[in-house]
C-alpha positions in Angstrom: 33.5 25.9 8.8 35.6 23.9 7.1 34.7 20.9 4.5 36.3 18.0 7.2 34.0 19.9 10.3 30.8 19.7 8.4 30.9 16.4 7.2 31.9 15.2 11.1 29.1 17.3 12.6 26.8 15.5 9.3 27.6 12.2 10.2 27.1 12.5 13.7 24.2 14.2 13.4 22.7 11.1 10.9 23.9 8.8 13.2 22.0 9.7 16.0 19.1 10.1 14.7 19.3 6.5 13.1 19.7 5.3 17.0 16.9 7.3 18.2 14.7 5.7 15.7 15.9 2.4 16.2 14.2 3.0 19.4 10.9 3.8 18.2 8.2 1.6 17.3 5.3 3.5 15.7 5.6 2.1 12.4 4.6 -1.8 11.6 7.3 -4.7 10.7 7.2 -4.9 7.2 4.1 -7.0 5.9 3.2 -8.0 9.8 -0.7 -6.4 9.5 -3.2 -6.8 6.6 -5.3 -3.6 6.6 -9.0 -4.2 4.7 -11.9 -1.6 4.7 -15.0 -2.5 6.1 -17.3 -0.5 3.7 -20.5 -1.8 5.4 -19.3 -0.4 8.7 -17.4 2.6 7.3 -13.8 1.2 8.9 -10.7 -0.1 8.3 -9.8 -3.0 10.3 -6.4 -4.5 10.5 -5.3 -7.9 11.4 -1.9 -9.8 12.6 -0.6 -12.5 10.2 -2.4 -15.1 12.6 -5.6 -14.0 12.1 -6.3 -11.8 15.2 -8.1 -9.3 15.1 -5.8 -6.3 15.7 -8.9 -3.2 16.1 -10.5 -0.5 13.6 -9.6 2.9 13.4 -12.0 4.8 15.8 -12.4 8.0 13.5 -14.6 10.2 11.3 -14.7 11.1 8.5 -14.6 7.0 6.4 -17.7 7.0 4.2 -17.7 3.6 2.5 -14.0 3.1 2.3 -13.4 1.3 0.0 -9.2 1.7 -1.9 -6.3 1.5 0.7 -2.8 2.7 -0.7 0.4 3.4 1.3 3.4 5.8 0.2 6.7 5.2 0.3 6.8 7.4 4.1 4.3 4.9 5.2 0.9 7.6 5.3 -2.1 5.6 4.8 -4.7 6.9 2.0 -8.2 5.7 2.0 -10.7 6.4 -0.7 -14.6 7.2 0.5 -16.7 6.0 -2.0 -19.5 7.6 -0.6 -22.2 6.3 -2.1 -21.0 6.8 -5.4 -22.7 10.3 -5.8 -21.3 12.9 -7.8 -18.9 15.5 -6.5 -19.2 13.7 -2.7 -15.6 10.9 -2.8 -13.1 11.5 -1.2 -9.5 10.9 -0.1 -8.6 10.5 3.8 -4.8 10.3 4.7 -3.4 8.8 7.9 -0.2 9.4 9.5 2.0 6.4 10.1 0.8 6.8 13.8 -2.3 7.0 12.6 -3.1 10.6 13.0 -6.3 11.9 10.7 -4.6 14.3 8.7 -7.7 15.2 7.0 -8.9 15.4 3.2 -6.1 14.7 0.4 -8.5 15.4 -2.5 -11.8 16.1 -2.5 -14.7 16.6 -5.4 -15.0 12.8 -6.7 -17.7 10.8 -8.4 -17.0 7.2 -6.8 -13.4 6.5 -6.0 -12.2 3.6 -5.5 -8.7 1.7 -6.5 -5.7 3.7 -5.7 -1.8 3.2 -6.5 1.7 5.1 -6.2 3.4 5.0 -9.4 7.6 5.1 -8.6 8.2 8.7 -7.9 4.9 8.6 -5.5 2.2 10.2 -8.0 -1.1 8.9 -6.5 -3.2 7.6 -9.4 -7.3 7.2 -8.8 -9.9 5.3 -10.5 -12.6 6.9 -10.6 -15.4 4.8 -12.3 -18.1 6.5 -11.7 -17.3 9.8 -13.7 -18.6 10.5 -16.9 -15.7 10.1 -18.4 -14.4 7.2 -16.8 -10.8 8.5 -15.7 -7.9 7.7 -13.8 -7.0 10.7 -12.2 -3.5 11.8 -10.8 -1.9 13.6 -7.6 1.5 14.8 -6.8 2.8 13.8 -3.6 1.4 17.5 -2.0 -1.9 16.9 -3.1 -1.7 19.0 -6.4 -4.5 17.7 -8.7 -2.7 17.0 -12.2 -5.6 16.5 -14.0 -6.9 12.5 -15.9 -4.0 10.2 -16.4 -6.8 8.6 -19.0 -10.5 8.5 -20.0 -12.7 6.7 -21.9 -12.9 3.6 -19.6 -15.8 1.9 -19.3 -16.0 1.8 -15.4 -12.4 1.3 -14.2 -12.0 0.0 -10.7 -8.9 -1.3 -9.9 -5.5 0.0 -10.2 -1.8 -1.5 -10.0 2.2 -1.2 -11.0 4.2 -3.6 -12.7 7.8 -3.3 -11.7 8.6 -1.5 -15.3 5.9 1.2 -14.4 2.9 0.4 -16.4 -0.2 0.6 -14.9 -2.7 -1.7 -15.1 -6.3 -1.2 -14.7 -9.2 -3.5 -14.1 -12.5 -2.1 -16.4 -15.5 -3.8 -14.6 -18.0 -3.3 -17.5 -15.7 -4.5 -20.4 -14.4 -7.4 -19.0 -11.1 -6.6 -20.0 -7.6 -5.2 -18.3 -6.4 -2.3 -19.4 -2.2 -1.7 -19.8 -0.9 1.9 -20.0 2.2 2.8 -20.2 4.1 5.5 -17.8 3.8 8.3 -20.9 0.0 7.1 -20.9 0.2 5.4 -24.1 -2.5 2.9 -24.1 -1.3 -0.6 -24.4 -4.2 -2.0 -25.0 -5.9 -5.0 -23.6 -4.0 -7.4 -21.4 -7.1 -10.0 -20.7 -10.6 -10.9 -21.5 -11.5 -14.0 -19.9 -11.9 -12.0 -16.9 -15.8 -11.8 -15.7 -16.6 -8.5 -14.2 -12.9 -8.1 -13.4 -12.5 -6.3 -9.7 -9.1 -6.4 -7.8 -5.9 -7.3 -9.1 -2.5 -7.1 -7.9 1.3 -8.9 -8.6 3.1 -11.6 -7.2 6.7 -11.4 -6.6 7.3 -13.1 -10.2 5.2 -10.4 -12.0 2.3 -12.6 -12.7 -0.7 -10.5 -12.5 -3.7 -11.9 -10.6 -7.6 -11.0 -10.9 -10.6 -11.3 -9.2 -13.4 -12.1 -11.6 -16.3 -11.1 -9.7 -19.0 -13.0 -11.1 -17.1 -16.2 -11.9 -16.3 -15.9 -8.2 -12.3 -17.0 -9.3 -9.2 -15.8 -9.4 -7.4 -15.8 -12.8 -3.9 -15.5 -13.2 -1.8 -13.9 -16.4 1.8 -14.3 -17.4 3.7 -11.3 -17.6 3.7 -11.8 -21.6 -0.3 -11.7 -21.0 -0.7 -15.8 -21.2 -3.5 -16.6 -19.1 -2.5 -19.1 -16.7 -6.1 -20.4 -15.7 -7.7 -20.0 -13.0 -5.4 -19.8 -9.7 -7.9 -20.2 -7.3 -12.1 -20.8 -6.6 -12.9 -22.5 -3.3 -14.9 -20.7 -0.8 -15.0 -17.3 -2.9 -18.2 -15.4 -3.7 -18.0 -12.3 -5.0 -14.2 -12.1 -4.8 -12.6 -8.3 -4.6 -9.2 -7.5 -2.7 -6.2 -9.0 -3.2 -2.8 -9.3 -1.4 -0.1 -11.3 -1.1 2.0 -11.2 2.3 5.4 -11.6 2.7 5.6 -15.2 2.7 3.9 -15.6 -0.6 0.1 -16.4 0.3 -3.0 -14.7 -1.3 -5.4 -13.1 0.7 -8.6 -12.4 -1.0 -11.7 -10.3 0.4 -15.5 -11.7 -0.4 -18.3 -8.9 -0.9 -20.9 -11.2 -1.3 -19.6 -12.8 1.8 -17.8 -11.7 4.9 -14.8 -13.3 5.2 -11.1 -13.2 3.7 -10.1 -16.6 2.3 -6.5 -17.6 1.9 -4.8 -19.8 -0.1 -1.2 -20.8 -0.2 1.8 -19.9 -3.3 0.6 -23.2 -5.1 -3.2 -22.4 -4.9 -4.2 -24.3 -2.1 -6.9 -23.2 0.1 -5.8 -22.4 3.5 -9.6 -21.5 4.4 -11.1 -18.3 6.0 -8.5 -16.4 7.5 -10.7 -14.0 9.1 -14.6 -13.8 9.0 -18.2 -11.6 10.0 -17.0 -8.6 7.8 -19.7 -6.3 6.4 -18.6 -6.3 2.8 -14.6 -6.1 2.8 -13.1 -4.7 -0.2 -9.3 -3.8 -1.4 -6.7 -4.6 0.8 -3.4 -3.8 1.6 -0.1 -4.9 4.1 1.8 -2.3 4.9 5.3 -2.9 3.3 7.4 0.4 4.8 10.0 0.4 7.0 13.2 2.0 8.3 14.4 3.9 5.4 18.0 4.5 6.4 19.4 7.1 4.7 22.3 6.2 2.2 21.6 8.8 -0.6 23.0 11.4 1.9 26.3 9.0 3.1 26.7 8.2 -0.5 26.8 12.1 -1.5 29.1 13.3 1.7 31.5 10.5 0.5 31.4 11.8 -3.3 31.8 14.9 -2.3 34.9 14.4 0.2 36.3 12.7 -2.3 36.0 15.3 -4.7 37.2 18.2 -2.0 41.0 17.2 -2.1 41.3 17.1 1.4 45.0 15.9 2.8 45.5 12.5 3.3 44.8 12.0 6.7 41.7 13.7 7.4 40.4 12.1 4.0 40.8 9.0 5.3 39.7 9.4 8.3 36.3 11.0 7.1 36.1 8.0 4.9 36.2 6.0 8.0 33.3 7.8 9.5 31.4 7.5 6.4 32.1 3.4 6.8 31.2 2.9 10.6 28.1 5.7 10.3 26.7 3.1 7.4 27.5 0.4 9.3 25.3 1.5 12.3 22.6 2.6 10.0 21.7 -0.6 9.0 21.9 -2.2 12.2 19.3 0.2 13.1 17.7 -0.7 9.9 17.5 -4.3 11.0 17.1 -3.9 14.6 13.8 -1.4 13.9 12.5 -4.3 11.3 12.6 -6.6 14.2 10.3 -4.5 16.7 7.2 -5.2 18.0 4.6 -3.5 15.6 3.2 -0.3 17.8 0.6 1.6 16.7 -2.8 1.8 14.5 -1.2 -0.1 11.5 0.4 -3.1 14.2 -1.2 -3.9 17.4 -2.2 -0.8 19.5 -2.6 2.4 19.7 -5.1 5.2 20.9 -7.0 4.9 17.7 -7.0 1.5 18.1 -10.7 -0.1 19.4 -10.5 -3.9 20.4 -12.8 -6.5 21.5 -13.0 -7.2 25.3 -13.5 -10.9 26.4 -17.0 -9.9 26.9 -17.5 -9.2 23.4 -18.4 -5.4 24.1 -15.6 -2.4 22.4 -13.5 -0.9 24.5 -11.7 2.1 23.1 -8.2 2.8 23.7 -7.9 6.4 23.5 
């Protein structure tokens, strides 16, 4: 076959399977459904961005959930603190459907924060190890041993947008900053009491849930500490997550309810309430990933082939009109209805009836 045949028979082939997928709504909107871990009930219960109450995930195997962390294909991962005995945490992955796909990793002494790093390594605190680690994962599940040890009870895990990972150590009051090589930058704050969730705002400023202050502190990306962000109506704050419009959402263990509060620290009040002991939370942020990486290296490559004139430029003209349609479909899939256990229904999805007894969807 020649060079101008594959690359039609490519494009076409790219193309429609971007307009079949345009068509199908299993995956959320991006940001459209906080997801937050019921660790009391041994759930994870998802809302809309209006504060309904969307349904929990009607499966086995979620023992104290208490981390949530997407990847980049949208899979949910869930870690089971399981009472914090040794050997018995776990790691449960989800499809984007929602599918139980079983066990990631197995073997752990109280898991709980979890992050992707940029190339998808799934990091792991695991504070109640001896050793106090961070473990790591590649993306198939290969263990690759402790990122770092020594922590004194780490808990909470998150990326800056250069790739340092931050770390919230409960018993030292501190934050901890490593770099991607693992070189320990040292501490980031210490005004933090019993430090518990953390996560970025779209700025970089890092924000932190000081447990027994029962505040939110936030840091400058140099490591100024800004004050504290917000107070009101917190007890025992955890979680953290910001949705796409800016506001915090934070999760009360002492309390069951999420409070929310606005970009300038207002408080918005309880955005959703009667939780048994909610923990880290998370909105979904994948969507649609059209596929330029493969247009970009067809039109390389033609370009590079030395093709006549006329079927060059006509291939380059396929490549135009193929991108073109892909992100239409990109947009058009952005703009569904969310489907499915992460949005608003599914057959792992269990709802309230107006009579205030479950009904199961499967």
């Amino acid at each position: 076959m020649s060079w101008f045949a594959f690359c039609r028979w490519r494009i076409l082939g790219v193309v429609l399977c971007i307009l079949a997928l345009s068509h199908y709504r299993t995956l959320p909107t991006e940001g459209t459904t906080l997801l937050v871990p019921e660790v009391g009930k041994n759930v994870v219960r998802h809302f809309a961005l209006n504060g309904t109450d969307v349904g929990t995930f009607d499966v086995v195997g979620l023992e104290e959930p208490s981390g949530l962390a997407l990847d980049a294909q949208g899979h949910l991962y869930v870690t089971n603190f399981a009472e914090g005995e040794p050997g018995t945490g776990t790691i449960r992955r989800f499809s984007p459907t929602g599918e139980d796909l079983g066990y990631f990793a197995t073997g752990f002494h109280g898991p709980t924060g979890l992050a992707f790093d940029p190339v998808g390594t799934l990091y792991v605190a695991v504070g109640r190890s001896d050793n106090g680690a961070i473990r790591q994962f590649s993306p198939t599940g290969e263990d690759l041993g402790n990122f770092v040890t020594g922590l004194n009870y780490p808990i909470a895990l998150a990326f800056d947008p250069a790739g340092n990972l931050y770390v919230t150590v409960a018993f030292d009051n501190t934050i901890r900053r490593f770099a991607p090589t693992g070189e320990d930058l040292r501490v980031f704050g210490t005004t933090v009491n019993l430090p518990i969730g953390l996560t970025f705002d779209q700025a970089g400023n890092l924000y932190v849930a000081s447990g027994l202050d029962n505040t939110v502190r936030r840091f400058a990306p140099t490591g100024e500490d800004l004050g504290t962000f917000a107070s009101s109506g917190l007890a025992g704050p955890s979680g953290l997550a910001f949705d796409p419009a800016g506001n915090l959402y934070v999760s009360n263990a002492f309390r069951p309810t999420i409070r929310r509060f606005a970009p300038t620290g207002e408080d918005l009040g309880d955005f959703a309430t009667d939780l048994a002991f909610p923990y880290f939370m998370v909105f979904p942020s994948h969507a649609f990933p059209a596929p330029r990486p493969l247009l970009a290296q067809l039109r390389m490559d033609t370009e590079a082939a030395a093709l006549p004139g006329a079927q060059e430029a006509q291939l380059l003209h396929l490549f135009d009109a193929a991108q073109v349609l892909i992100n239409q479909a990109a947009t058009q899939f952005k703009q569904t209805i969310p489907h499915g256990p992460f949005g608003c229904s599914g057959r792992r999805c269990v709802r309230r009836s107006t009579t205030g007894k479950s009904c199961s969807m499967r």
